[in-house]
C-alpha positions in Angstrom: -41.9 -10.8 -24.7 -39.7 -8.5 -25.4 -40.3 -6.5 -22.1 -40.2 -9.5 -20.0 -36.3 -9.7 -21.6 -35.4 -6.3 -20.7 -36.6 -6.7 -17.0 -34.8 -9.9 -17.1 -31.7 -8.3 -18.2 -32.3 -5.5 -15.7 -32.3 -7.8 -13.0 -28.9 -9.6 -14.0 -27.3 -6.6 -14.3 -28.7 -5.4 -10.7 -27.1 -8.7 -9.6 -23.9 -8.3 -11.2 -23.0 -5.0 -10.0 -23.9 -5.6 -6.6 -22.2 -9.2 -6.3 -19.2 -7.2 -7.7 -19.4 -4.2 -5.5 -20.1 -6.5 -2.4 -17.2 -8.5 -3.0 -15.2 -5.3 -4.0 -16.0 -3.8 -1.1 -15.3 -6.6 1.6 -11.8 -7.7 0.0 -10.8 -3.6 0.3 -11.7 -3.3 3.6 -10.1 -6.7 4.5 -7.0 -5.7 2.8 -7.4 -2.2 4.7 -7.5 -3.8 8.2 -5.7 -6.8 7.8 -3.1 -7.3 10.0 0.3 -9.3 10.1 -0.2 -12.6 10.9 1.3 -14.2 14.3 2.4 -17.0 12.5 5.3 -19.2 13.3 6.8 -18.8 9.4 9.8 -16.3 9.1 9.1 -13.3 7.4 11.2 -14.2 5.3 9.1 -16.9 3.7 5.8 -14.5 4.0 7.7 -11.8 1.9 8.0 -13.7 -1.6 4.7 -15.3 -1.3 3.3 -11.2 -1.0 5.3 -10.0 -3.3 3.7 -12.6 -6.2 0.6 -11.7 -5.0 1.0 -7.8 -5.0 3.1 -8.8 -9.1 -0.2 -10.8 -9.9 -2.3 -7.5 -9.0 0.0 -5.2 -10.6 -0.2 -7.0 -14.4 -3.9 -7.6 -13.9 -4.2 -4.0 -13.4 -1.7 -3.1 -16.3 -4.3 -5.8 -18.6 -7.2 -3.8 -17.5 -5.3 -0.4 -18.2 -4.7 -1.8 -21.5 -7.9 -3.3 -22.4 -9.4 0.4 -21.1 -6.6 2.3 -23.9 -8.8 0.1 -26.5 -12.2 0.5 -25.0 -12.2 3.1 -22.6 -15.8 2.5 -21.6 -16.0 -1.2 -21.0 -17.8 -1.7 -17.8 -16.0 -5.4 -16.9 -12.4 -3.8 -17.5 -13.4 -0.9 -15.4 -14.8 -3.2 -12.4 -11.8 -5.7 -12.8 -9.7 -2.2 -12.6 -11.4 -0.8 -9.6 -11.2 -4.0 -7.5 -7.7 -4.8 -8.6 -6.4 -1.5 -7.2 -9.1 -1.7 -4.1 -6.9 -5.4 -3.3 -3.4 -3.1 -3.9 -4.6 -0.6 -2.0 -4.7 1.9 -4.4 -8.4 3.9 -2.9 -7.5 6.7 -4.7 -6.6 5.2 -8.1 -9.7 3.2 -7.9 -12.3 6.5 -7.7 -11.5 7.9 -11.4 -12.6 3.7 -13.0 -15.4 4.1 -10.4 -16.8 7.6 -11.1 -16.6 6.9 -14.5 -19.2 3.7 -14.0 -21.2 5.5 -12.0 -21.2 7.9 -14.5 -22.2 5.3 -17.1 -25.0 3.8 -14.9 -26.0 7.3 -12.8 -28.4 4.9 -11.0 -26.5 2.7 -9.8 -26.5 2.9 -6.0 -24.0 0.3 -5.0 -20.9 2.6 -6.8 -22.3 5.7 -5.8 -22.0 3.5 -1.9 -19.0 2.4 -2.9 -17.4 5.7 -4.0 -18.5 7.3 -1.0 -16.6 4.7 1.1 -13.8 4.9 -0.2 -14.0 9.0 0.5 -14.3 8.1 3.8 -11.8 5.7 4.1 -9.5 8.1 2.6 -10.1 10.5 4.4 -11.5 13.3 2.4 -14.7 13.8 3.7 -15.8 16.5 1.8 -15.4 14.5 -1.4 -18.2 11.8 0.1 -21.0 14.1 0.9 -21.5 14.8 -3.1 -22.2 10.5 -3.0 -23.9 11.0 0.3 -26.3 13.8 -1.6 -27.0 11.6 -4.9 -27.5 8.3 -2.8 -30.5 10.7 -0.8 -31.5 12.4 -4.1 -32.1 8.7 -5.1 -33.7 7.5 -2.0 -35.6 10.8 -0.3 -37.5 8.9 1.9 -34.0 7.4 3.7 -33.6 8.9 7.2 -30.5 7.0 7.6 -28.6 8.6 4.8 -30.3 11.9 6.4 -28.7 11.3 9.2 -25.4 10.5 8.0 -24.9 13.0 6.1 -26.0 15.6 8.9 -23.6 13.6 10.7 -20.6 13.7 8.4 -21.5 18.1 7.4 -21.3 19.0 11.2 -18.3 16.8 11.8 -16.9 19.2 9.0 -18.1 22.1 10.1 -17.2 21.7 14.0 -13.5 20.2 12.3 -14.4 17.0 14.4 -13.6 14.6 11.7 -15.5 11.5 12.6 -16.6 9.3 10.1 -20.4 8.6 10.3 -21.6 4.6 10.7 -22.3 3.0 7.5 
């Protein structure tokens, strides 16, 4: 009985952190690529209705940083912290909450995916093979991560940064 609890639990959790790092991960990247709209409304009337949106995101991020000052390892402030700053834009404020619940859960394959996309989508390239190399340490038998990371070490190496398909 007791097992069948654990697995169950297991399984939820699973869910959680990939429901969170799914939606984490599409709102960054549509935040990343979204463009201005062609609407017909001044920009004028655009502006204040981003600028509440970017204050709503800035004191949920302060809540989460205070919540994290009180417990610095609680995994649903450090999620609502990462995809607070992933919506602001902040990539490279969101890898230290990230790392730190990967570190928590080392197993956990969607932030070790998500950490390493946000590597590439900052740019640093050498910071996403160490993700690339856990992710295959993890998954040995994954040719595609193989291949990627072949992929992202020659770019490096021939100074062709080009970042590998995901």
């Amino acid at each position: 009985m007791s097992q069948d609890r654990s697995i169950v639990q297991r399984v939820l959790i699973i869910l959680s952190g990939v429901a969170f790092l799914g939606g984490t991960v599409v709102m960054g990247i549509s935040v990343m690529t979204s463009l201005p709209s062609s609407s017909s409304a001044p920009a004028e009337e655009a502006a204040p209705a981003e600028d509440a949106q970017k204050t709503y995101l800035e004191s949920q991020e302060a809540g989460y940083v205070a919540v994290l000052e009180r417990e610095p390892e609680n995994p649903v402030a450090l999620e609502g912290l990462v995809q607070t700053r992933i919506e602001l834009g902040k990539l490279k404020e969101a890898l230290a909450p990230l790392e730190q619940l990967s570190a928590m859960q080392p197993d956990n394959q969607e932030y070790i995916k998500a950490i390493a996309a946000i590597y590439i989508q900052t740019e640093d390239y050498a910071g996403a093979i160490a993700p690339f190399e856990k992710l295959i340490e993890l998954n040995p038998n994954d040719q595609e991560l193989k291949d990627q990371l072949n992929t992202l070490r020659a770019a490096l190496e021939n100074g062709t940064v080009e970042t590998p398909d995901e």
